[in-house]
C-alpha positions as CSV (number, residue, x, y, z in Angstrom):
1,X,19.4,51.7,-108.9
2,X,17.6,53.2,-105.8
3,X,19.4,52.9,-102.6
4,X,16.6,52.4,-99.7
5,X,18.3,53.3,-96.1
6,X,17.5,49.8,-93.9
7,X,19.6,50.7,-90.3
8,X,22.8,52.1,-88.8
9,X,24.1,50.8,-85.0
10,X,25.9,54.2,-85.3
11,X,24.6,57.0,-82.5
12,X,26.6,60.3,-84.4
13,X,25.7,59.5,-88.1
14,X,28.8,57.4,-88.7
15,X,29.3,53.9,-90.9
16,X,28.4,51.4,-90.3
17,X,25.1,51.3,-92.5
18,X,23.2,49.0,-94.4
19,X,20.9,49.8,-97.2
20,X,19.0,47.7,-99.7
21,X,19.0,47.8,-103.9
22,X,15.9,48.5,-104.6
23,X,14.5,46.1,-107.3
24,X,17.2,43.3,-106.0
25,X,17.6,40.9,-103.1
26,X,21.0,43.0,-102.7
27,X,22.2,44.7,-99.4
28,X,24.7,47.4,-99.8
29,X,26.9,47.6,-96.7
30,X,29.0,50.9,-95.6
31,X,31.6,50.5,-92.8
32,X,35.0,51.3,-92.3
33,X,37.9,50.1,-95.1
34,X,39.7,47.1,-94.0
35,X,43.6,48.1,-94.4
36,X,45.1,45.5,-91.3
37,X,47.6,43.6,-94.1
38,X,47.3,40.6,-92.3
39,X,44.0,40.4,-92.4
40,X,43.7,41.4,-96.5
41,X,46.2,38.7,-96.9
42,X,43.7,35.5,-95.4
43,X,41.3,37.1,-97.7
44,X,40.3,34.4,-100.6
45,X,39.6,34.6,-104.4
46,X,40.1,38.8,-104.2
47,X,39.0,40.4,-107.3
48,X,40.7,43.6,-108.3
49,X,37.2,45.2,-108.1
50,X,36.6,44.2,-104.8
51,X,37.1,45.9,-101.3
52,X,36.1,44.9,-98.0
53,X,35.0,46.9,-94.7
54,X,34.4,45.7,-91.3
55,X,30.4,45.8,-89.7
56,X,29.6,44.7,-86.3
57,X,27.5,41.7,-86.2
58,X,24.9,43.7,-84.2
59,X,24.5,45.6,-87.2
60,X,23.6,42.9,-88.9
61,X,21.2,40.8,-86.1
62,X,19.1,43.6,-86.5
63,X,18.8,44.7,-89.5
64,X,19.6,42.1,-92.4
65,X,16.4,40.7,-94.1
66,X,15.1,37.2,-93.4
67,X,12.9,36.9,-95.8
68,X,12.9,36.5,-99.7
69,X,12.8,39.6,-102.1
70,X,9.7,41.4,-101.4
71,X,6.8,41.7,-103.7
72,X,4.7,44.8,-104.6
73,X,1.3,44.8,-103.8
74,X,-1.2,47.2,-105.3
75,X,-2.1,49.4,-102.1
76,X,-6.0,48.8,-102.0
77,X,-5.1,45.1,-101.2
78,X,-4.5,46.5,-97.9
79,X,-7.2,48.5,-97.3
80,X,-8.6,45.8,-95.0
81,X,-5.7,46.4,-92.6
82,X,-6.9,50.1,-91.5
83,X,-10.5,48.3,-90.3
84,X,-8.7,45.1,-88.9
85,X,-5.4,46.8,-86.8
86,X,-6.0,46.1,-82.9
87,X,-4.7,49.5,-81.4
88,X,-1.7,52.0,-83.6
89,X,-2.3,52.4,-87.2
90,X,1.3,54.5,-88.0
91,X,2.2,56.6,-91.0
92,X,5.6,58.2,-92.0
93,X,5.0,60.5,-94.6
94,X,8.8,62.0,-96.1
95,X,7.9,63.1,-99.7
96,X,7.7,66.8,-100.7
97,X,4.5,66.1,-102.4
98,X,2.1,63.3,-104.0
99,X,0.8,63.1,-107.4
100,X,-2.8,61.8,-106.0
101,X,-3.0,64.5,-104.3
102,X,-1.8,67.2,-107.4
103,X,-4.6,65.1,-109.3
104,X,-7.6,65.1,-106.6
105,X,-10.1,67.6,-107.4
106,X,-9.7,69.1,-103.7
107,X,-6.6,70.4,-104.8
108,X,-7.8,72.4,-107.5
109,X,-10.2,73.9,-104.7
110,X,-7.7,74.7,-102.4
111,X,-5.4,76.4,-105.2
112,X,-8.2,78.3,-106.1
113,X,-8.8,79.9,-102.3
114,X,-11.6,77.0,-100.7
115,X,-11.2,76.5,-97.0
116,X,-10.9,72.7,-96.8
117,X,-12.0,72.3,-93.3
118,X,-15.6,73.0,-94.7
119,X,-15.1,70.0,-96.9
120,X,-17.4,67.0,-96.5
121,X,-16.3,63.9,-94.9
122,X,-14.8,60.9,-97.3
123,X,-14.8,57.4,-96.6
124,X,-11.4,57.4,-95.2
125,X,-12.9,60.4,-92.6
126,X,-15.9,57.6,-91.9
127,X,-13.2,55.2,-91.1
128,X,-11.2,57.0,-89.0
129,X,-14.0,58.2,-86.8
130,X,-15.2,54.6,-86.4
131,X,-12.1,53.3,-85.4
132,X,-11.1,55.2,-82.8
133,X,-14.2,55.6,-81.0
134,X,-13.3,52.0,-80.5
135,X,-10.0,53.3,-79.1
136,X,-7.7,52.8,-81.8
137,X,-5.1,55.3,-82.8
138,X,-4.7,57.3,-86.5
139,X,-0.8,58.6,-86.2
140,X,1.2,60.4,-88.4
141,X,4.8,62.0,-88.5
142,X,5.0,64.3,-91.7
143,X,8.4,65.9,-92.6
144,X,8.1,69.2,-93.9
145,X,10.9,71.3,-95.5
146,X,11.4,75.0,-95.3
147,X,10.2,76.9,-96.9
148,X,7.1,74.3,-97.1
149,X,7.0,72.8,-100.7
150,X,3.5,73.6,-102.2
151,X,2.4,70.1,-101.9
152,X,2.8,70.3,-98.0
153,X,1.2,73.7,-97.7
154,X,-1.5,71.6,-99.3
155,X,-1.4,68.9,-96.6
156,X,-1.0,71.1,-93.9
157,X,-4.6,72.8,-95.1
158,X,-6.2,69.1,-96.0
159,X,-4.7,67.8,-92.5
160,X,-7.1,69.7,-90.5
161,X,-9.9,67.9,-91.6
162,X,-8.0,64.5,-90.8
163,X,-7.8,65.4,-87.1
164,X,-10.7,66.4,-86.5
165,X,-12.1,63.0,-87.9
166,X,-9.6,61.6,-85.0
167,X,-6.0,61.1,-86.1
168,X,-3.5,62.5,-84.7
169,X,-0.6,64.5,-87.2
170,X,2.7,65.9,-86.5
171,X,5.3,67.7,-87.9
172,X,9.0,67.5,-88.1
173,X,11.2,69.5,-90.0
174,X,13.8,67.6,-92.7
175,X,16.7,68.8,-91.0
176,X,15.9,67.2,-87.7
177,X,14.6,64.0,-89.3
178,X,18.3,63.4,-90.9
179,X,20.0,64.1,-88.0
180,X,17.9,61.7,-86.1
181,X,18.6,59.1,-89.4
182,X,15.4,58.4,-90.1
183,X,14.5,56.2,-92.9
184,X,13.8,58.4,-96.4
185,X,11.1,56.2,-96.8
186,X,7.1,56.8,-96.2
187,X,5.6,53.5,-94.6
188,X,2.7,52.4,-92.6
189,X,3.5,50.1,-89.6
190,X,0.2,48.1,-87.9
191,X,0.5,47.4,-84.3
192,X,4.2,47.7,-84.5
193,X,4.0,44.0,-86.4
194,X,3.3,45.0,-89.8
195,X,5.1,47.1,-92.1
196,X,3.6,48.5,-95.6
197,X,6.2,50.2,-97.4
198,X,5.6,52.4,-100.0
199,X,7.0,52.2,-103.4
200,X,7.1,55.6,-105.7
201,X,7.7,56.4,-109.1
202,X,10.0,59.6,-110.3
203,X,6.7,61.4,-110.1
204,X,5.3,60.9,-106.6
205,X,3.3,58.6,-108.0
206,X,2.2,55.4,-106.0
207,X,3.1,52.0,-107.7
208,X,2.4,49.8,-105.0
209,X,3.0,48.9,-101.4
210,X,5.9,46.3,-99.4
211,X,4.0,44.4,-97.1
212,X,6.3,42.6,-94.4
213,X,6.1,41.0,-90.7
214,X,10.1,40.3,-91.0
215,X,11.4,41.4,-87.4
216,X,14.2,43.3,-89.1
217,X,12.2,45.7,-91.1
218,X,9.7,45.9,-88.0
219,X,12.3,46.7,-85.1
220,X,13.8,49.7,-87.7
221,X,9.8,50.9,-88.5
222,X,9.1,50.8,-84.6
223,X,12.4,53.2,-84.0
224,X,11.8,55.1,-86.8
225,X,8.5,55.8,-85.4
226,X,9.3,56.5,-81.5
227,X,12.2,58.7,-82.8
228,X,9.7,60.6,-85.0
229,X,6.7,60.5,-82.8
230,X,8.5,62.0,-79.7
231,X,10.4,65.1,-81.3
232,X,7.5,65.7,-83.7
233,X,4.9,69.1,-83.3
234,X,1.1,68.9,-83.1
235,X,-0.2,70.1,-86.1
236,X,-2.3,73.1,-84.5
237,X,1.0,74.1,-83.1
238,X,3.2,73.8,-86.5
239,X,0.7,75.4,-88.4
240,X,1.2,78.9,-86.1
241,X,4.6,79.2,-87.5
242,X,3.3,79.1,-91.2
243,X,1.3,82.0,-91.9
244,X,0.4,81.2,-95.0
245,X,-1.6,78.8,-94.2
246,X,-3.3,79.6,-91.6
């Protein structure tokens, strides 16, 4: 089963770690091997398949769920929330491609040479604009591997059109995003209250979304989010050091 990356108290990349198994209510924990004999000896009802390690119980205030074993939602359930947020709508984007976006019909125009900033607004564009001429934020952190896999040459050339309809898009390379242990997860997070987690098949294809308000899952999308946000580059900026597609 899929091991989802939930929160380390570790600053240099170290244990300990917790992750979740996805599909379960189970938390998988990685810390150092308990080998103190005295301790392993007022252990009780030891199995021969068992070992134990020793967390902090920081580790564990912050970052164990609270709430039961999440359900997935089908993702236009939550199209309300990107009218309704009150001030940060925030996306972290870390696949190398999507199949909705290998199945639109713009990408087939892009493949074939069109310019996609010429491309008409969508409804999502219409929202966008609406939203923050009220003063509301669009943000999004994309990683981006390189050499740029074809399906993020394509969102580098679609994300244009994006920003100029008013959200704001960054760029950070892989490398730098696993150094900083960021989640390997894409999510939206809603006025740092609200998390929607996304759920993906072995395609790139979208099954669903996690929605949760538990604090846990919250405080690690917030970090994740400030960590991203403030060593991420402006798209304009990023897209001068691919010349492919500019």
């Amino acid at each position: 089963m899929t091991l989802r990356f939930i929160g380390t108290t570790s600053d240099e990349g170290d244990c300990p770690t917790l992750y979740e198994v996805e599909g379960t209510t189970d938390i998988l924990v990685q810390g150092d091997r308990v080998t103190n004999p005295e301790q392993l000896a007022r252990l009780r009802d030891v199995k021969e398949s068992e070992t134990f390690v020793v967390v902090p119980r920081d580790l564990l205030v912050r970052f164990a769920p609270r709430t039961p074993a999440p359900t997935v939602t089908p993702f236009s359930e939550i199209a309300p929330l990107f009218r309704d947020f009150k001030h940060t709508a925030f996306r972290l984007e870390t696949r190398r491609g999507y199949a909705s976006d290998r199945n639109s019909p713009k990408w087939a125009r892009w493949k074939n040479g069109a310019d996609l900033t010429a491309e008409p607004e969508t409804g999502w564009h219409e929202n966008v604009r609406q939203q923050t001429q009220q003063g509301k934020r669009f943000e999004r952190v994309r990683l981006v591997d390189e050499p740029l896999t074809e399906g993020q040459q394509f969102l580098l050339a679609s994300g244009h059109r994006n920003i100029a309809a008013g959200e704001d898009i960054r760029n950070l390379p892989r490398t730098h995003a696993q150094q900083l242990g960021l989640p390997d997860h894409d999510f939206w997070l809603f006025d740092s209250r609200t998390v929607a987690r996304f759920v993906f098949d072995e395609n790139d294809t979208t099954l669903g979304v996690i929605v949760t308000e538990d604090p846990a899952e919250v405080a690690a999308a917030c970090q994740a989010r400030d960590a991203a946000w403030h060593h991420a580059i402006r798209t304009a900026e990023f897209a001068r050091t691919v010349p492919s597609t500019v």
